[in-house]
C-alpha positions in Angstrom: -19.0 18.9 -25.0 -16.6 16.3 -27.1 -15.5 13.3 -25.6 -12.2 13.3 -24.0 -9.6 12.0 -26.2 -8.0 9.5 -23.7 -9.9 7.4 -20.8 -8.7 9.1 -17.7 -6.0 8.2 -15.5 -7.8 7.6 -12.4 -10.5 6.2 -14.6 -8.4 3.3 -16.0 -4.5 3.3 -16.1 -3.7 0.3 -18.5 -6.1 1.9 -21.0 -4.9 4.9 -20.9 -1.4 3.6 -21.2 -2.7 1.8 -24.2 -3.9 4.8 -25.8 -1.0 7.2 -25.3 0.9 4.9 -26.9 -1.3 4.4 -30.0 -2.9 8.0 -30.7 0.6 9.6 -30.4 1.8 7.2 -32.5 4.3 5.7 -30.5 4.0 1.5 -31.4 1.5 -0.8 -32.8 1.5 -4.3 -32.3 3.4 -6.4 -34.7 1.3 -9.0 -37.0 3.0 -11.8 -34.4 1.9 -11.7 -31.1 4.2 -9.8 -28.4 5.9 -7.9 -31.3 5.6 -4.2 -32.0 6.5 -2.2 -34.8 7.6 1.6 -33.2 6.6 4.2 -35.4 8.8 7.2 -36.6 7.9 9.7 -33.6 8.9 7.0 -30.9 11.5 5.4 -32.9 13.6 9.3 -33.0 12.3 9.5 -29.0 14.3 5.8 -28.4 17.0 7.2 -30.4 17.7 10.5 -28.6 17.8 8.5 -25.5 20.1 5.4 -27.0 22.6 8.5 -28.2 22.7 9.6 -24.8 23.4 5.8 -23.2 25.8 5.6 -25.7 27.9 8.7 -24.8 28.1 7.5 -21.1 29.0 4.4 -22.0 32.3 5.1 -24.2 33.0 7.9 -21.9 33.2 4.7 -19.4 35.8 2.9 -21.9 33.7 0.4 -22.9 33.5 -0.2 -27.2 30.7 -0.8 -29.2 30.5 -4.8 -30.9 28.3 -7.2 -32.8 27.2 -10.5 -31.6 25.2 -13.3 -33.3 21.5 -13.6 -32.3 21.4 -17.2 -33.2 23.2 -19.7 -30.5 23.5 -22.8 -30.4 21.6 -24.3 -27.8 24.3 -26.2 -26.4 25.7 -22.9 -25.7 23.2 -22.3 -23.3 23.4 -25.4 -21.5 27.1 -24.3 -20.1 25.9 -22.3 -17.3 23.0 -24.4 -15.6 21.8 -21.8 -13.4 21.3 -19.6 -16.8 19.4 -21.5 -19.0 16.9 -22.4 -16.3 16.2 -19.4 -15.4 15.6 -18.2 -19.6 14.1 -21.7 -20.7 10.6 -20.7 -20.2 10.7 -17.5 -22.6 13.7 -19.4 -25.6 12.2 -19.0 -29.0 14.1 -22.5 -30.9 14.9 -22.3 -34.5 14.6 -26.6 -35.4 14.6 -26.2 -39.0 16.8 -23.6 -41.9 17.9 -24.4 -45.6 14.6 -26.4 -46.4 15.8 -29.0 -43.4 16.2 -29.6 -39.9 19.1 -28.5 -38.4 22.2 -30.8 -36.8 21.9 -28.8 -33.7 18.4 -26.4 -32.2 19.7 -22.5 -32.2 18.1 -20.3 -29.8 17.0 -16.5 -30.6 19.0 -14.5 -28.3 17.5 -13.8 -25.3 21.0 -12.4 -23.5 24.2 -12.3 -24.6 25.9 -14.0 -22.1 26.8 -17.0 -23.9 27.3 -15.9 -27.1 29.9 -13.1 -25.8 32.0 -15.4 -23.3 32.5 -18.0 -25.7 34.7 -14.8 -27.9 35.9 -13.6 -24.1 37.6 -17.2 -24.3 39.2 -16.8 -27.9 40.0 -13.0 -26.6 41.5 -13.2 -23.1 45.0 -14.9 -22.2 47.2 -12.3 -20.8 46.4 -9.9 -17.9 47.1 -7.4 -20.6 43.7 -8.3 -22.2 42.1 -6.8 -18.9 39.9 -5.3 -18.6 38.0 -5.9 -21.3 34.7 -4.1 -22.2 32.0 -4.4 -25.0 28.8 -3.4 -25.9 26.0 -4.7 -27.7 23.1 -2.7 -29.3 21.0 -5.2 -30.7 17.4 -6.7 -30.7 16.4 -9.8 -27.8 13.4 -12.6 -28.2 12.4 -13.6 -25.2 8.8 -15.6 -25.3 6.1 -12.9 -23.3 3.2 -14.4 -21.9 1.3 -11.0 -21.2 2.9 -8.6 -23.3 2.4 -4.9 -23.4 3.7 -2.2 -25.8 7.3 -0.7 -24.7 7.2 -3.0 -21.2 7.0 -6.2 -22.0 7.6 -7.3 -25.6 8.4 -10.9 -27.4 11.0 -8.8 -29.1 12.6 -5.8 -28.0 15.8 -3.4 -28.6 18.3 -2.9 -25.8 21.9 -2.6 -25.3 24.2 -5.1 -23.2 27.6 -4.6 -22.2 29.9 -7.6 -21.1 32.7 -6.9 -19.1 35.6 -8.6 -17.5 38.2 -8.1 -14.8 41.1 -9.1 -13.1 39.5 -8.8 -9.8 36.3 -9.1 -7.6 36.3 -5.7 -6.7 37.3 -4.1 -10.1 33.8 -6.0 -11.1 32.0 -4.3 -8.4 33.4 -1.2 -8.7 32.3 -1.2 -12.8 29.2 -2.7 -12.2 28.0 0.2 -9.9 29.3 2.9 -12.6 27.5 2.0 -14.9 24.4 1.6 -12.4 25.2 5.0 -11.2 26.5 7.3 -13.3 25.2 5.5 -16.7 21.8 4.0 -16.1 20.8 6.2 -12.7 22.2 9.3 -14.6 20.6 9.3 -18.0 16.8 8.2 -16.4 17.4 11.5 -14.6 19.3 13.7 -17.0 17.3 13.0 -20.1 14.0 10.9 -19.1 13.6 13.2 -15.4 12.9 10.2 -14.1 14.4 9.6 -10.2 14.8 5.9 -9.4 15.8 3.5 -6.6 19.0 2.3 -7.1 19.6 -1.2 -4.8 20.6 -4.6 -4.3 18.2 -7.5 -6.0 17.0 -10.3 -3.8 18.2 -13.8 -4.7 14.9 -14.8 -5.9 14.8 -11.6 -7.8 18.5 -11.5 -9.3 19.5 -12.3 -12.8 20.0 -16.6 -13.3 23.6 -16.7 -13.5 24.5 -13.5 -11.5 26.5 -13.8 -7.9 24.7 -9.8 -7.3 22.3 -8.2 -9.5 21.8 -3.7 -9.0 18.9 -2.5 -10.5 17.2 0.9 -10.9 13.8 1.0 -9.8 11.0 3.6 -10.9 7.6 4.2 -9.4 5.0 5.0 -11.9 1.9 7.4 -11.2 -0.2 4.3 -10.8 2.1 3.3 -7.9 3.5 -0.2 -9.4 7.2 0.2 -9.8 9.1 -0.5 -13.3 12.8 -2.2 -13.4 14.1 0.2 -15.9 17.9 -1.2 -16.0 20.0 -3.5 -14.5 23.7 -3.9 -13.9 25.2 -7.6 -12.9 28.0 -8.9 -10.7 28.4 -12.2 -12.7 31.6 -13.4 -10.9 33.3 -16.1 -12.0 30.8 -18.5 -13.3 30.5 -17.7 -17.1 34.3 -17.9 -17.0 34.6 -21.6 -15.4 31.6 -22.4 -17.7 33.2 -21.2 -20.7 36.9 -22.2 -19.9 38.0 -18.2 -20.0 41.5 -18.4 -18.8 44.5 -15.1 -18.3 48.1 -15.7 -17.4 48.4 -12.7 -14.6 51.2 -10.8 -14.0 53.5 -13.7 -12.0 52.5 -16.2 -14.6 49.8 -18.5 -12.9 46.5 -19.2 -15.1 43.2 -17.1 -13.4 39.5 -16.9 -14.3 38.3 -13.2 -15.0 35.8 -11.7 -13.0 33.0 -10.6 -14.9 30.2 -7.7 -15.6 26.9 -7.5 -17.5 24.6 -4.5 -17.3 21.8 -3.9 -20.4 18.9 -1.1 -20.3 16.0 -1.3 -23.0 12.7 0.3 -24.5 11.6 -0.2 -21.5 12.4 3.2 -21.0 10.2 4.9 -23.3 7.2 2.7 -20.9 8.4 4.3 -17.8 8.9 7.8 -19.6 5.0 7.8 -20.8 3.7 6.1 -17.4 5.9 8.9 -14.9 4.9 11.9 -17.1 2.3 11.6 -18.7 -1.4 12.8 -18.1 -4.4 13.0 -19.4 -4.5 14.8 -22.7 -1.1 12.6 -23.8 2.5 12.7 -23.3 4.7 15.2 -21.6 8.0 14.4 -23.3 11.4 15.9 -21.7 12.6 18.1 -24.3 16.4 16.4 -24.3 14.5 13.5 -25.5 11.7 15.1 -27.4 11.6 14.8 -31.3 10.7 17.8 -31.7 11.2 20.3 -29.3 8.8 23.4 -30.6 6.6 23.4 -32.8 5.8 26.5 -34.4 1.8 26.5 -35.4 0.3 28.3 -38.2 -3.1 29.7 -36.8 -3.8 31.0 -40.2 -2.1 32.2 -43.5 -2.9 35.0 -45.6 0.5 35.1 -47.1 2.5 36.7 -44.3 2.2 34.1 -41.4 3.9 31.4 -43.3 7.0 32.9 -44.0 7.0 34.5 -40.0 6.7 30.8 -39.2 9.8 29.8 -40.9 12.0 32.9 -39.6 11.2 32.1 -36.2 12.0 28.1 -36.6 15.2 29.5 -38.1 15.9 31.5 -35.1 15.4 28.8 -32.9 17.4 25.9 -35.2 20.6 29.0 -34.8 20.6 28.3 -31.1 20.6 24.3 -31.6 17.1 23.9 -31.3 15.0 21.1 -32.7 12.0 22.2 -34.5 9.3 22.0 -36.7 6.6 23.9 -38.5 3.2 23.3 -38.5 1.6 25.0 -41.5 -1.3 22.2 -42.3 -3.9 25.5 -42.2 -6.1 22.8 -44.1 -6.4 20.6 -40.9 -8.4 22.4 -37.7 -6.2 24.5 -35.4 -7.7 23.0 -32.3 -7.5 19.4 -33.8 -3.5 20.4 -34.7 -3.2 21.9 -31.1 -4.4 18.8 -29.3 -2.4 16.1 -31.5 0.5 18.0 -30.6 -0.7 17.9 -27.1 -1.1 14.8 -27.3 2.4 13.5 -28.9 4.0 16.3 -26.0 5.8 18.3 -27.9 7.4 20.6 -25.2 6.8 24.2 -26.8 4.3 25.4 -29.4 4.6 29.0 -30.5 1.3 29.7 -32.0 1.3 32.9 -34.8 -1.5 33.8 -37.1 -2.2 37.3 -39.4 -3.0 39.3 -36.4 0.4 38.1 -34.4 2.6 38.9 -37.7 0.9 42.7 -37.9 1.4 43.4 -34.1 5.5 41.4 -33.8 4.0 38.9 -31.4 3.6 35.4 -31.2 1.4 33.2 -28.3 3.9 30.5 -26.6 2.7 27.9 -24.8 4.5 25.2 -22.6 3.3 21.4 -22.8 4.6 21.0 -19.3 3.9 23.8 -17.0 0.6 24.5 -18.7 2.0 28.2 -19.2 0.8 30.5 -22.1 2.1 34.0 -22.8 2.5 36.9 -25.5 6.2 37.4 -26.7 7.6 39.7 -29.2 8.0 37.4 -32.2 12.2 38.0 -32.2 12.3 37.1 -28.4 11.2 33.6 -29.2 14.3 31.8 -29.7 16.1 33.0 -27.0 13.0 32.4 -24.3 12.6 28.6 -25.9 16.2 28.0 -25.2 15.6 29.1 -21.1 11.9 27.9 -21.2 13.4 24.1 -22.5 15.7 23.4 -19.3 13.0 25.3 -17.0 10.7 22.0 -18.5 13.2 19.5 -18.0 13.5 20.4 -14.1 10.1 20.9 -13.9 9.5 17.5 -14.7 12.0 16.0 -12.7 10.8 17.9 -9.9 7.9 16.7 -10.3 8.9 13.1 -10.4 10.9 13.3 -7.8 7.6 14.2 -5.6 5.7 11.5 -7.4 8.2 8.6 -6.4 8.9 10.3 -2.8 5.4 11.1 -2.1 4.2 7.6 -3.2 6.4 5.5 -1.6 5.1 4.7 2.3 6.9 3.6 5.1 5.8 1.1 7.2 7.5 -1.4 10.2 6.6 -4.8 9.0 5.5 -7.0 6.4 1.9 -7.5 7.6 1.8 -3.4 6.8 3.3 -3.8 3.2 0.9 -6.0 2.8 -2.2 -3.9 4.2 -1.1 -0.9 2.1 -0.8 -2.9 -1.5 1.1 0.2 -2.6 5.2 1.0 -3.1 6.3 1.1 0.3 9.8 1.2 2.2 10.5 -1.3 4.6 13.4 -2.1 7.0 15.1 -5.3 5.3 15.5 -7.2 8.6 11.4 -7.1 8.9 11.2 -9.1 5.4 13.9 -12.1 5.1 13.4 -15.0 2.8 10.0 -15.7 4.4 8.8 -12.2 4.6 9.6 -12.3 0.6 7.6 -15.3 -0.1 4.3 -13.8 2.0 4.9 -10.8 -0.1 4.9 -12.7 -3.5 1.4 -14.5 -2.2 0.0 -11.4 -2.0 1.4 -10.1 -5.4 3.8 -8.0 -4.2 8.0 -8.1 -4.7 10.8 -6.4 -3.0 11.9 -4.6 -6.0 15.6 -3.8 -4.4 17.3 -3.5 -1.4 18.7 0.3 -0.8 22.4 0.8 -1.0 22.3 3.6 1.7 20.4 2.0 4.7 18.7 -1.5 5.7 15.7 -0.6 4.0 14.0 -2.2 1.0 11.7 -1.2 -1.8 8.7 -3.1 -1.9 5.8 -2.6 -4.6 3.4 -4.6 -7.1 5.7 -4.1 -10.4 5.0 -4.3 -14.4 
């Protein structure tokens, strides 16, 4: 029998992870440590997913911009609480142009600074609120442990900056884009349910008043932060001196918003579906959706091949044909396994004389006979049957691994995700949990309870 082509989940998780990522040619690690390169087949899986972010996040007025990713340091040095909290992972540029510069610049790590020093050269009138950007745009921030897709040196994200007349136009913003922008599009497009919630303060982002995060349990049982959204109040505005004449002439600070979401998401896509012959990708993100495989050719199956991807392009399909007959079927059949390429429709000389074609889906495991015009239309139904499947399946995977228990002394006894009452933790209850490498991960917005879990 050959050797399994990944190390089994329950075998080993991390190496697994590891593998997924490079046999279906996902990332490699860049030649400086922390960095990846992501190749072509994850690079058009991040980009179906940043098209979809995108959409939600015009649709919520907000307009796409450019920032610097060189600051000056001093820049950072505005807002105390920030640059603690980032000075441990600042990349410093000392030297340009052959000599050392008048003043350090940091490598963007956020893009708070940068962004409210143009808020102040943009606001002055109440009829500059609300105003919303957003960035898309690479971050250095200085990984210790880093892993492919989760945690990085460098990474691409987007971050939007908002700001408001009031407190609870802030709020009100910051939980849309939690909600129906982040929340939506991890279940929409990834299937991927998460825990939407309150941060602790030791937990919150270093500057924030409130930070909202959305919180996924992988099939390992640690939980991911896969976005967050932040209630920044007024402090970047006193910091940076942002000041609006309102509506009965007297000078105010904004209130103010950021939110950002990165690759991140293609880590908690591979860890929540995946299993162990590769990826399962959700077809709204996949690549390619089917993949039409040449058995054989004797001059016939080729050209079938092609009429059927034709047939399935017509109804808005994304597809590809796989006529390498020069390469092994079964070594084809388990690299596309293994990449999770929802549909393959399988046709050789024997399919084209009897009309038929094998279909098979990545997801459900399923394979049938159809009659070779009957493809196109069955892909289109089998596609969405996929995506629910998977969020289905998620959903039972986050539910079913998350425990309940009464106290902290039983969070820490389990070791796994567990839900908690909030009044059972507190400050000290957070720090025994930390000691025993564990964090509450949020607190939920519909009852007093909190998600606790070791996290990535």
């Amino acid at each position: 029998m050959a050797p399994p082509i990944l190390t089994p989940q329950s075998e080993d998780f991390p190496r697994w992870y590891q593998e997924v990522v490079a046999k279906a040619e996902l990332a490699d690690n860049g030649p400086v440590r922390g960095t990846m390169v992501i190749r072509p087949w994850g690079f058009a899986i991040w980009e179906h997913l940043r098209d979809a972010l995108d959409r939600r996040i015009k649709d919520a007025g907000v307009e796409n911009a450019y920032f610097p990713m060189l600051i000056p340091e001093s820049f950072l040095r505005r807002e105390a609480e920030h640059v603690e909290g980032f000075s441990p992972e600042l990349a410093v540029v000392t030297h340009g142009g052959g000599k050392e510069l008048e003043e350090p610049l940091v490598v963007r790590p956020t893009s708070e600074t940068i962004i409210n020093h143009f808020f102040a050269k943009w606001i002055s009138s109440h009829r500059d609120l609300p105003l919303k950007v957003n960035n898309w745009s690479n971050i250095v921030r200085w990984e210790l442990r880093p892993r492919l897709f989760l945690r990085t040196t460098e990474f691409l994200w987007q971050e939007g900056h908002t700001a408001h007349a009031s407190a609870e136009e802030a709020h009100e913003f910051a939980l849309h884009i939690l909600d129906e922008v982040y929340a939506g599009v991890m279940r929409d497009e990834l299937a991927v349910p998460v825990y939407t919630g309150l941060k602790t303060d030791r937990e919150k982002f270093a500057g924030a008043d409130r930070t909202w995060t959305c919180e996924g349990i992988m099939r390992d049982g640690k939980a991911l932060q896969m976005g967050t959204s932040h209630e920044l109040g007024q402090n970047f505005s006193r910091a940076f001196g942002t000041r609006y004449t309102d509506r009965d002439g007297e000078l105010r600070e904004p209130f103010q918003t950021s939110w950002g979401a990165t690759t991140r998401l293609l880590g908690a896509m591979i860890m929540v579906h995946g299993d162990d012959q590769g990826l399962r990708l959700p077809p709204r993100v996949a690549p390619t959706q089917v993949v039409v495989v040449v058995v054989k050719d004797d001059g016939m199956v080729i050209p079938e091949a092609h009429r059927i991807a034709s047939a399935l392009e017509a109804r808005g399909v994304r597809v590809r044909v796989d006529d390498q007959v020069d390469v092994s079927f079964g070594r084809r059949v388990t690299d596309w396994e293994l990449k999770g390429a929802p549909l393959r429709v399988e046709i050789g000389p024997r399919d084209v004389a009897a009309g038929q074609a094998a279909v098979v889906s990545r997801t459900r495991g399923q394979k049938r006979m159809l009659p070779a015009d009957g493809v196109a239309r069955w892909a289109v139904e089998a596609l969405e049957a996929d995506q629910a499947a998977l969020l289905e399946e998620a959903t039972r995977l986050r539910d079913d691994g998350t425990t309940a228990v009464d106290d902290v002394e039983g969070a820490i006894e389990h070791g796994g995700a567990v839900r908690i009452p909030w009044s059972a933790v507190g400050d000290e209850g957070e720090q025994r949990l930390a000691a025993a490498g564990l964090s509450v991960r949020c607190r939920l917005r519909e009852s007093d309870d909190a998600i606790v879990a070791k996290a990535y």
